[in-house]
C-alpha positions in Angstrom: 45.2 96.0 92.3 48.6 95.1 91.2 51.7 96.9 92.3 55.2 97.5 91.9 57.3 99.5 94.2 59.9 101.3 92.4 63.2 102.9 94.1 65.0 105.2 92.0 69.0 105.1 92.9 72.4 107.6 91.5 75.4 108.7 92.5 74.5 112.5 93.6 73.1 114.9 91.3 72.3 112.1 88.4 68.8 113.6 87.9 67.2 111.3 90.5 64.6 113.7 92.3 64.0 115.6 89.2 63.1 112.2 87.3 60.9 111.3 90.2 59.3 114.6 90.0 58.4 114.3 86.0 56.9 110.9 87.4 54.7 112.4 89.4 54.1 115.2 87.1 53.3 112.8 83.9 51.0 110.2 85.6 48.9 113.7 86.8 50.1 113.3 90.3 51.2 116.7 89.8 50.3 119.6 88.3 53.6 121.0 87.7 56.5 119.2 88.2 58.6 120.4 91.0 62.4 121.7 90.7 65.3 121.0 92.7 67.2 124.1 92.1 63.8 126.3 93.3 63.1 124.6 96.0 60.0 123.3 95.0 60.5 119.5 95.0 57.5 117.6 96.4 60.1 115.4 97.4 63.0 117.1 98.8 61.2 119.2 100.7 62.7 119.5 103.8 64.2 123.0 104.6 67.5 121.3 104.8 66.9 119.6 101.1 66.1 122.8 99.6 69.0 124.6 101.3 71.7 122.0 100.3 69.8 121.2 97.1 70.2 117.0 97.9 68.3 114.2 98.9 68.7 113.6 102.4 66.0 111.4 103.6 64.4 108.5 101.1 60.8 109.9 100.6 57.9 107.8 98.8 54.6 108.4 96.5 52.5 106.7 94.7 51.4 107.0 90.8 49.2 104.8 89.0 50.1 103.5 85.4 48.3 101.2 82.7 46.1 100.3 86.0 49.2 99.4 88.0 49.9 101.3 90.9 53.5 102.4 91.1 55.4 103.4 94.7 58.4 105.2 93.9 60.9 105.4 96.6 63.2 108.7 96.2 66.6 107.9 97.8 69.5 109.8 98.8 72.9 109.8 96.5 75.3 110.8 98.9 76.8 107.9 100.9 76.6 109.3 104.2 73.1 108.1 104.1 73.0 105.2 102.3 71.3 103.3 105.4 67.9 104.9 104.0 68.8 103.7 100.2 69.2 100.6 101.6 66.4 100.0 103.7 64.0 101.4 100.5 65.6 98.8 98.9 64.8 96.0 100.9 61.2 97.2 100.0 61.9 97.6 96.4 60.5 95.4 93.3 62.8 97.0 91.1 66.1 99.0 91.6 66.4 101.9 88.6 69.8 103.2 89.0 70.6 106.5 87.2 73.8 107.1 85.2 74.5 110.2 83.6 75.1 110.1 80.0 77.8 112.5 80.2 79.8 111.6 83.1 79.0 107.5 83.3 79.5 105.3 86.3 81.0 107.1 88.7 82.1 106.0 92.7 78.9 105.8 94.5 77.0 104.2 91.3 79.0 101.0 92.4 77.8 101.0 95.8 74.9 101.2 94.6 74.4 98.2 92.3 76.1 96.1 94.7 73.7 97.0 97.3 71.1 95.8 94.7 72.8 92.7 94.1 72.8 91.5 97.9 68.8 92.7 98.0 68.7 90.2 94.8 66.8 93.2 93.1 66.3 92.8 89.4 67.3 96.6 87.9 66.8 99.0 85.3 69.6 101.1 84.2 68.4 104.9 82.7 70.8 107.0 81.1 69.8 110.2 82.3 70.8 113.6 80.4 70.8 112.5 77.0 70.3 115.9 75.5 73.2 117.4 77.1 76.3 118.3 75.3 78.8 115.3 75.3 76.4 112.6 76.4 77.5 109.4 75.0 75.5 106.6 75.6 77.2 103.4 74.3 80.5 104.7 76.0 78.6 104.6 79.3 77.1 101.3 78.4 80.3 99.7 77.2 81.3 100.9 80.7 78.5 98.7 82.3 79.3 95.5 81.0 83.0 96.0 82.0 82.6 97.3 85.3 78.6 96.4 86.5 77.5 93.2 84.4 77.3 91.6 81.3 73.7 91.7 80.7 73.1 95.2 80.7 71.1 95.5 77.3 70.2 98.9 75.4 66.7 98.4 74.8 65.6 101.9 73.3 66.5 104.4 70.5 67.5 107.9 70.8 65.3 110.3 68.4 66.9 113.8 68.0 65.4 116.7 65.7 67.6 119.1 63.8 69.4 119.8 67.2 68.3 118.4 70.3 66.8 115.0 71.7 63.2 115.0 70.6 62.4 111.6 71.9 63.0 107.7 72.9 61.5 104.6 70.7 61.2 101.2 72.8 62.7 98.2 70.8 62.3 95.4 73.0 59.0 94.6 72.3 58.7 94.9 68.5 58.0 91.8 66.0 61.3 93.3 63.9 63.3 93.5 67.0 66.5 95.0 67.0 69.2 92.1 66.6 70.8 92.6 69.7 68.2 92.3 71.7 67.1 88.5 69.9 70.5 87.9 70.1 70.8 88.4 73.6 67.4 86.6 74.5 68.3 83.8 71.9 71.5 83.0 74.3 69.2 82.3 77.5 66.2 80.7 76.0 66.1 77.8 73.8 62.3 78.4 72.4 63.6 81.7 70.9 67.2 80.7 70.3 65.4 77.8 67.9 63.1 80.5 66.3 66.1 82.9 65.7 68.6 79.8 64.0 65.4 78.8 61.5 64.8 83.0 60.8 61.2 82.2 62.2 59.8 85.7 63.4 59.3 85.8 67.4 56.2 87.4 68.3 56.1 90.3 70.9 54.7 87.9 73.6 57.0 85.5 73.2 59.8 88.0 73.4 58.1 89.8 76.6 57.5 86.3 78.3 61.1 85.2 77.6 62.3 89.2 78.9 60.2 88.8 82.2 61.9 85.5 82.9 65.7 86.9 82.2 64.8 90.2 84.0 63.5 88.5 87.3 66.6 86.6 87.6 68.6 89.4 87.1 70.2 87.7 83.3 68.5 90.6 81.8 69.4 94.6 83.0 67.4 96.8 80.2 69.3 100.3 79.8 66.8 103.3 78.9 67.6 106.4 77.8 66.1 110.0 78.2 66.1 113.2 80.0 64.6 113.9 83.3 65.3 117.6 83.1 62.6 117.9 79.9 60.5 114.8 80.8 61.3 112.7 77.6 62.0 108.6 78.6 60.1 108.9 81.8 56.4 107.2 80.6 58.5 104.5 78.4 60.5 103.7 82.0 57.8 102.9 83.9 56.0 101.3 80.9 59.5 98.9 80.9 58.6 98.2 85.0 55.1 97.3 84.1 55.8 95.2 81.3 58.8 93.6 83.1 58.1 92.7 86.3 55.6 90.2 87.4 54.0 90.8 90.6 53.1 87.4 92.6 49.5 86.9 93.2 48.4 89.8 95.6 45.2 88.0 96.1 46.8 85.0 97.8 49.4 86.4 99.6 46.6 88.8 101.2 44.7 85.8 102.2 47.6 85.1 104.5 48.7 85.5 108.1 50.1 89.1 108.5 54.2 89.8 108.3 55.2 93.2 107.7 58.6 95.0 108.1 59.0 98.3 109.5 61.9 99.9 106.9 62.2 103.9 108.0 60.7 105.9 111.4 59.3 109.5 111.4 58.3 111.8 114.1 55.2 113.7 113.6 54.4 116.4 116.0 50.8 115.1 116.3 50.4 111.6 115.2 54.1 110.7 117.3 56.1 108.1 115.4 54.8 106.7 112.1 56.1 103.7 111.0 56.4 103.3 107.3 55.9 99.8 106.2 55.9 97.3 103.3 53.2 94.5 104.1 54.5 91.2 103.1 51.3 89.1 103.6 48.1 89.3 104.8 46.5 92.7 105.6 46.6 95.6 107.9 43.3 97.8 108.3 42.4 100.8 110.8 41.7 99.9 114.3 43.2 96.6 113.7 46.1 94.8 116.9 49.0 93.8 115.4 51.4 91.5 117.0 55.2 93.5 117.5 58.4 91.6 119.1 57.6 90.6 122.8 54.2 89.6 121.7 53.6 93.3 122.5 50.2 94.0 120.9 49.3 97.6 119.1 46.6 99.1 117.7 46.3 100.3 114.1 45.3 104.0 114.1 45.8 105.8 111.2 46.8 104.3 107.5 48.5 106.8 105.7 49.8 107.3 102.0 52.3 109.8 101.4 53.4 112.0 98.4 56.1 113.7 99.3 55.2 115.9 102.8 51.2 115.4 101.9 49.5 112.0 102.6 46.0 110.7 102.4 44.3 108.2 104.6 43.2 104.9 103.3 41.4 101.9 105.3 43.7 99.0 104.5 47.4 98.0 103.1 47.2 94.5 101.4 50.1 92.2 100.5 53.2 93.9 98.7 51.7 97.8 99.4 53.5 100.4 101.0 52.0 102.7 103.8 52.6 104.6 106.9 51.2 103.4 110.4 50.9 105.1 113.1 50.1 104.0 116.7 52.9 101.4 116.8 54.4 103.0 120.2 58.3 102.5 120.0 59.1 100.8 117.2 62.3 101.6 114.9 63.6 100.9 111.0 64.0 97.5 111.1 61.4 96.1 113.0 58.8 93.5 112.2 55.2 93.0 112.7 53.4 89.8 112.8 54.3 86.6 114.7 55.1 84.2 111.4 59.0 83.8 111.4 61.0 86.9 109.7 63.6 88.4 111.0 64.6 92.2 111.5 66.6 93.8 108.9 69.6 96.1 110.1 71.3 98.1 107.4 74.6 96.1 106.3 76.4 99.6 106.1 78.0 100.3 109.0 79.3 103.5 110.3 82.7 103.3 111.2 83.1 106.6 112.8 82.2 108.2 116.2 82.3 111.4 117.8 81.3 113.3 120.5 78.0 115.9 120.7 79.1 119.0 122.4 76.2 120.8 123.7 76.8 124.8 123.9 73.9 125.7 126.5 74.3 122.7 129.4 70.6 123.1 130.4 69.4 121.8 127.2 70.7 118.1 127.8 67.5 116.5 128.9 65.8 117.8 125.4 69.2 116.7 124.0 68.2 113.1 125.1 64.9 113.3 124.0 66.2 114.4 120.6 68.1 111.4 120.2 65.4 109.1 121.3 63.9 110.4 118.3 66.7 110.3 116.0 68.0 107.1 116.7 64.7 105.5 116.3 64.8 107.0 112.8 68.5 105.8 112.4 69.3 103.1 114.7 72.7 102.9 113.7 73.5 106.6 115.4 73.4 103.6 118.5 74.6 106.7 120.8 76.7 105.8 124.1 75.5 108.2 127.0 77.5 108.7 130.3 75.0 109.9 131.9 77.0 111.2 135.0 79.6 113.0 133.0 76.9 114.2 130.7 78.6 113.0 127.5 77.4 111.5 124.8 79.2 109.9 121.3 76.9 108.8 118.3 78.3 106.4 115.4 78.6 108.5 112.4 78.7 107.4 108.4 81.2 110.8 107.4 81.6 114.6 107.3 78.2 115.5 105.6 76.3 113.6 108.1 77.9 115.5 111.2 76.8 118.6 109.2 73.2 117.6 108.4 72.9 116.4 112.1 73.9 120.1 113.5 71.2 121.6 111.0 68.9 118.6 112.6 69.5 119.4 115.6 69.1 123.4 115.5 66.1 122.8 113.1 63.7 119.9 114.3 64.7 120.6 118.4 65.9 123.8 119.1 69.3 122.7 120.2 72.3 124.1 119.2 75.4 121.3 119.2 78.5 120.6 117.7 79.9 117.6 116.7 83.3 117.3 117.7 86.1 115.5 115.0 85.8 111.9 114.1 87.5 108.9 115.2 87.9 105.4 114.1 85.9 102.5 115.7 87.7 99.6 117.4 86.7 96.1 118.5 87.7 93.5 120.6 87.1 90.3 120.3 88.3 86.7 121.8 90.9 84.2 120.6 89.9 81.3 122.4 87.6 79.6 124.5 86.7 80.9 128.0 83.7 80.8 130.5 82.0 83.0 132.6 79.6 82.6 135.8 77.6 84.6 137.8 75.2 83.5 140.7 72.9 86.6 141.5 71.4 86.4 144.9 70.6 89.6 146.6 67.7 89.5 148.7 64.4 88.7 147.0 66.5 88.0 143.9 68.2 85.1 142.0 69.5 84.3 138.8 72.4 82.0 137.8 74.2 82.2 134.4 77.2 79.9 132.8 78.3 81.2 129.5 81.0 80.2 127.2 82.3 82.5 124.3 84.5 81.3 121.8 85.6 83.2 118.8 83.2 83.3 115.5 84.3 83.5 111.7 85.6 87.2 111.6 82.7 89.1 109.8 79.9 86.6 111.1 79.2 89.0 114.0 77.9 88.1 117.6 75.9 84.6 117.8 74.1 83.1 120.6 73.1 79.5 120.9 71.9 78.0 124.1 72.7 74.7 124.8 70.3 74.4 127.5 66.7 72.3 127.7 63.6 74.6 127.9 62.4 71.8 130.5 65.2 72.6 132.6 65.6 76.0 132.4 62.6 78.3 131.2 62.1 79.4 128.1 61.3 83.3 129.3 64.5 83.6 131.3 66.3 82.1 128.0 64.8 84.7 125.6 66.2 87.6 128.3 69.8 86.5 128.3 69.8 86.1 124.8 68.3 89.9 124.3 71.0 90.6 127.2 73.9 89.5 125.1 74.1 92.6 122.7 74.4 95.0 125.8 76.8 92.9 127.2 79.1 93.3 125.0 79.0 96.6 124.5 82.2 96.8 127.0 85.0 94.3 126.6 87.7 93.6 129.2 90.4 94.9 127.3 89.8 98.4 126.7 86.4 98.9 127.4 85.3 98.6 123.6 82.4 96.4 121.8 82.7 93.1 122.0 82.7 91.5 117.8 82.9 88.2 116.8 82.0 85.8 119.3 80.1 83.2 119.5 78.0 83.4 122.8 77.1 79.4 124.2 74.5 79.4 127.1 75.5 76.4 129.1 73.6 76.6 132.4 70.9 78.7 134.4 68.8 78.5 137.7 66.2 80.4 138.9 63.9 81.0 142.0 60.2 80.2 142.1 59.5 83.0 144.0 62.2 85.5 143.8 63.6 85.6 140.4 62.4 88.8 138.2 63.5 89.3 134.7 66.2 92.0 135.4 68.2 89.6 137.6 69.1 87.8 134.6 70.2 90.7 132.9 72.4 92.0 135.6 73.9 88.0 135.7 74.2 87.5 131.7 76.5 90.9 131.7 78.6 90.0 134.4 79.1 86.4 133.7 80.0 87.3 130.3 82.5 90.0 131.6 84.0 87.4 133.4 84.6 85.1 130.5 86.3 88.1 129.2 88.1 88.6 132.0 89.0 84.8 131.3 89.9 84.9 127.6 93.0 86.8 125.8 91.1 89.7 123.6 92.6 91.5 121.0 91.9 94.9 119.2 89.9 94.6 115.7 90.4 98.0 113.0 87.5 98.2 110.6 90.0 97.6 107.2 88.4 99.4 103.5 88.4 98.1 100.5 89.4 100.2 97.3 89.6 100.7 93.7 91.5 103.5 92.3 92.3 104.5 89.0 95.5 107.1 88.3 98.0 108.2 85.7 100.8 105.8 85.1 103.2 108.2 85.6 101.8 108.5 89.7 101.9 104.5 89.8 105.3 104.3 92.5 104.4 107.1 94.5 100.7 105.7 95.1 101.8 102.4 95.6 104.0 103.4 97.9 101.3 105.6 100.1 99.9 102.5 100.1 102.1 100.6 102.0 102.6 103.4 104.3 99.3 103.2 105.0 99.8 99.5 106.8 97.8 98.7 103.8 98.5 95.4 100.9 97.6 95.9 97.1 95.8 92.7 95.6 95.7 94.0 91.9 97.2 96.2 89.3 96.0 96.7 85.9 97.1 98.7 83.3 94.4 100.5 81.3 96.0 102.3 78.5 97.6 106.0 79.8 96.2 104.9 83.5 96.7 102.1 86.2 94.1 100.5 87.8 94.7 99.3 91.7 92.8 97.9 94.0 93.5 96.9 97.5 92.8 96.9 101.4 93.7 99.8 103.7 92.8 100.2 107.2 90.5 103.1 107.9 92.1 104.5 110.6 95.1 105.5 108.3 93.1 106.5 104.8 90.5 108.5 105.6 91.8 112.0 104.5 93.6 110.0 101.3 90.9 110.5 98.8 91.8 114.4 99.2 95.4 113.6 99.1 95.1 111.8 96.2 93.3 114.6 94.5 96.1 116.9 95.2 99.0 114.4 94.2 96.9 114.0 90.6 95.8 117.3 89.8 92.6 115.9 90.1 92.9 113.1 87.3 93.2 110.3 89.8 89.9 108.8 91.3 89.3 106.5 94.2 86.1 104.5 95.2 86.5 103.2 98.5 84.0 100.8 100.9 84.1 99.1 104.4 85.2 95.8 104.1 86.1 94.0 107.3 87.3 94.1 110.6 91.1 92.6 111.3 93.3 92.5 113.6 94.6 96.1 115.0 98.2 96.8 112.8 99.1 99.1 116.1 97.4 97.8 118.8 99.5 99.0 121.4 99.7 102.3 120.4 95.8 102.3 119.9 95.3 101.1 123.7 97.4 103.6 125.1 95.5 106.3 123.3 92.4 105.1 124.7 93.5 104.4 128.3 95.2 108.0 128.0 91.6 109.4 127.0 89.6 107.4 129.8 92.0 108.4 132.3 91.5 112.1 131.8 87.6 111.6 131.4 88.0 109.1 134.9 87.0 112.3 137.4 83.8 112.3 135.4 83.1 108.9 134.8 79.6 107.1 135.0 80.4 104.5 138.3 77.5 102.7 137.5 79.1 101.5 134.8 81.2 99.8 136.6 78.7 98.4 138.9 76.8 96.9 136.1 80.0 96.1 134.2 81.8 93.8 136.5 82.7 89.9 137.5 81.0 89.7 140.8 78.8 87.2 142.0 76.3 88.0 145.0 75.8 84.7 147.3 73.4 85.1 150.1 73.6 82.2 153.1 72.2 82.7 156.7 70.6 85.9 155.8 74.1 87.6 155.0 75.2 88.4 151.2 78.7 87.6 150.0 80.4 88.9 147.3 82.9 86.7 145.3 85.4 88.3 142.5 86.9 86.3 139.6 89.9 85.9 141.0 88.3 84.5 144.0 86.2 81.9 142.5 
């Protein structure tokens, strides 16, 4: 059977979850469709969902349609967890972004789409809330082509009765198609661009073959209309998937070696963690091994498909379906399954916050750590930092909703009651030159030797590792555990104890013993040859810098350019747009985060402000930074986790005439 998996994407409270609801209640998935507002969503129905009345965690089902079945992906609208939107949407056939006919693009609808672009995700645009009062739909769609793309294309008619919206009428595919829609397809094809010159009428498949072809390569965005709140537009939307997209052959790709990719965790009480995949190629059936990273081999026991909280069990996933395993051990988002060449897939949104967990009742911090095994293998990015001796622990944060969910989480799913304590920026080091680092690792019944050499990387290419070393000379195992070795290696630089970021990480030599080498003496010398290049180089501090795009009254223009600058931060562009000012800039994070709220209060509420990480730089205060950070490690010293710094160090262990020697940077 064919398939299309569909993720459904707004700006919070667009409609999303109530339009994914009519979905499943118009394809007979449902009996009733479910309501936000109740509580009854089939698919925000955690306890936390129905008490905030959002979409917190990217849910799936599955609805069948013209004999295509349809996996809908329901994704949160609130960026604070955007890392779920975009691992549905490295899934996802087709993004359908949401816009509200009576309030039009709005700030996170732009996050959105560009998150769409970089997936390379053909999209559908629906103009939700056409029957309310002040909906406006070719205001919101001249505001598409300005702001999202040029090829955004109505492709339906509004029908109203004596008052209200009665219902939608498809165009695209009619013999007497509207004119802007030939005149749109004319400009990218020539067989109906010569047709349209000569007045020769273009049939419906010609027009549907030439639509496919634009749509797929994202020259063609269709823009529907309807309501999800009354259930009109929602069959001609996912007859506009079906007819648009063309699914490759399922047939073949089944036929072939297996690649999946792991793209969201869950715990379940009595299954443990189910992995929710999208199969690529081949096939995965029950009671089948399956090839994970390490060559570490699982077996298959349960194929589930979910609608919401309820799932059935089915016997196989083929090629392009979407399912939940579980069995897979301890796997996280992200991961990959199969041994063909693919590679994991981290979210590209990055927190850039941290802060600490405070735990009110002190004998609850082993569950505490079993908690977060489970949450980070949900989220990876939480990446928390435990000191285990001091008992403290930070997690990586995307913004003040989050911290909020993550209490609720916490109190909810585990029984623990925690507080988050207040954000702080992120900082990075990084390396300005070349340097290298050695360690020789000889304690007894151990060796390992590792020469490294890091050298600074394109800022914004991230950490790289080559080796530079012969697999006949050095083998190939001990190679793959220094490069796994690298990450936590640079999780402490030299200069303040911060991540390392853009390096480029060369292995240039390594020995080993026949008999006494073991796999974690090359972790132990990878982290401390690489803290002595450190040691070696001259690091400076990185700030995590935001790009933004705000629009104000004129009359504001000087003051806000002039918070900008105080900021530390540059503007790039200024347009005027009638009665208001466009701007758009960089700003570093560290000194903007409250200024969306400021700005509200400068404006009276008429300015608006979309901002977005954008890169890391080079620290405006750097000295200032450090001294707030050596001021905070010094009071947290008394407490501190030695082994840390036994791990953490340049030291290299030589053993001669039975005696070991130790042998500092500065002695070597």
């Amino acid at each position: 059977m064919n398939m299309i998996n569909l993720a459904l994407a707004a700006h919070v409270d667009s409609g999303k979850t109530t339009l994914a609801e009519q979905i499943l209640f118009q394809t007979g998935t449902l009996l009733k469709a479910g309501d936000v507002n109740k509580g009854s969503s089939r698919l925000d129905w955690t306890e936390i969902e129905k008490k905030r009345g959002i979409t917190v965690f990217a849910e799936q089902a599955f609805v069948h349609r013209r004999g295509i079945k349809l996996n809908i992906l329901d994704t949160p609208g609130h960026t604070d967890f955007y890392t779920e939107l975009e691992m549905s949407l490295s899934v996802a056939d087709i993004a359908v972004i949401l816009i509200s006919a009576v309030d039009g693009i709005q700030q996170n609808t732009e996050k959105i789409w560009d998150l769409a672009g970089k997936k390379k995700l053909p999209v559908i645009f629906f103009l939700n809330k056409m029957d309310r009062t002040g909906s406006d739909h070719q205001k919101v769609i001249t505001e598409i082509r300005q702001r999202l793309s040029p090829h955004a294309l109505l492709v339906q008619e509004a029908k109203y009765g004596e008052s209200d919206l009665a219902g939608i009428e498809d165009l695209l595919l009619q013999q007497t198609s509207d004119s802007a829609i030939l005149e749109h397809l004319a400009e990218k094809d020539d067989s109906i661009l010569e047709k349209y010159l000569s007045g020769t009428e273009v049939s419906a498949d010609e027009l549907l073959a030439a639509a496919q072809k634009l749509f797929l390569q994202r020259e063609l965005y269709p823009v529907l209309l309807g309501s999800a709140a009354k259930g009109i537009g929602v069959v001609n939307l996912l007859d506009c998937a079906v007819d648009l997209f063309q699914p490759p052959d399922r047939e073949a790709l089944s036929a072939q070696d297996l690649r999946a990719r792991i793209y969201k965790v869950r715990h379940d009480p009595k299954a443990g963690r189910l992995a929710y995949v999208k199969v690529l190629s081949g096939q995965i059936q029950v009671k089948d091994s399956v090839i994970l990273e390490e060559n570490q081999v699982c077996k298959i026991n349960q194929i589930r498909l979910y609608n919401g909280p309820k799932f059935i069990l089915a016997d196989r996933l083929e090629a392009g379906d979407l399912g939940v395993l579980s069995g897979l051990g301890t796997v996280k988002a992200g991961d990959v399954i199969g041994q063909n060449e693919i590679t994991n897939e981290n979210p590209e949104l990055k927190p850039i916050l941290l802060t600490k967990i405070e735990l009110e009742q002190e004998e609850d911090y082993p569950a505490l750590l079993k908690a977060l095994e489970i949450l980070e293998a949900e989220n990876p990015v939480l990446a928390a930092e435990i000191d285990s001796s001091a008992k403290e622990i930070t997690i990586k944060v995307m913004g003040l909703v989050q911290m909020e969910i993550l209490e609720e989480i916490f109190a909810e799913r585990f029984g623990l009651q925690i507080k988050l304590g207040k954000p702080y920026v992120m900082y990075y080091e990084t390396v300005t030159a070349k340097s290298k680092g050695f360690c020789h690792f000889e304690p007894k019944k151990h060796y390992a030797e590792v020469e490294i050499e890091l050298s600074p990387n394109e800022r914004g290419r991230g950490n790289e590792f080559q080796s530079l070393v012969n697999p006949d000379d050095f083998p190939l195992q001990y190679q793959t555990v220094i490069r796994k070795t690298v990450e936590e290696a640079l999780k402490r630089g030299a200069l303040a104890h911060l991540p390392v970021q853009d390096v480029v990480i060369r292995l240039i030599a390594g020995k080993h013993h026949l008999e006494h080498t073991h796999g974690g003496d090359f972790r132990i010398a990878t982290i401390r040859a690489i803290q002595q290049a450190l040691e070696n180089n001259q690091l400076l501090l990185l700030e995590p810098i935001m790009e933004f795009n705000l629009v104000i009254p004129n009359d504001f223009a000087g003051r806000i350019l002039a918070d900008i600058l105080k900021m530390n931060g540059e503007y790039t562009t200024t347009e005027s747009q009638g009665t208001e000012i466009m701007i758009k800039g960089f700003v570093p994070a560290s000194t903007s985060m409250e200024y969306p709220l400021e700005l509200a209060g400068i404006t009276g509420g008429a300015g608006r402000i979309r901002m977005k990480y954008h890169s890391l730089r080079e620290c405006h205060n750097e000295e200032e930074v450090l001294d707030r950070i050596r001021a905070r490690e010094s009071s947290q010293d008394k407490n501190r986790d030695s082994s840390e710094d036994i791990l953490y160090n340049s030291v290299s262990l030589f053993r001669a005439k039975r005696k070991m020697k130790k042998v500092t940077n500065d002695q070597e």
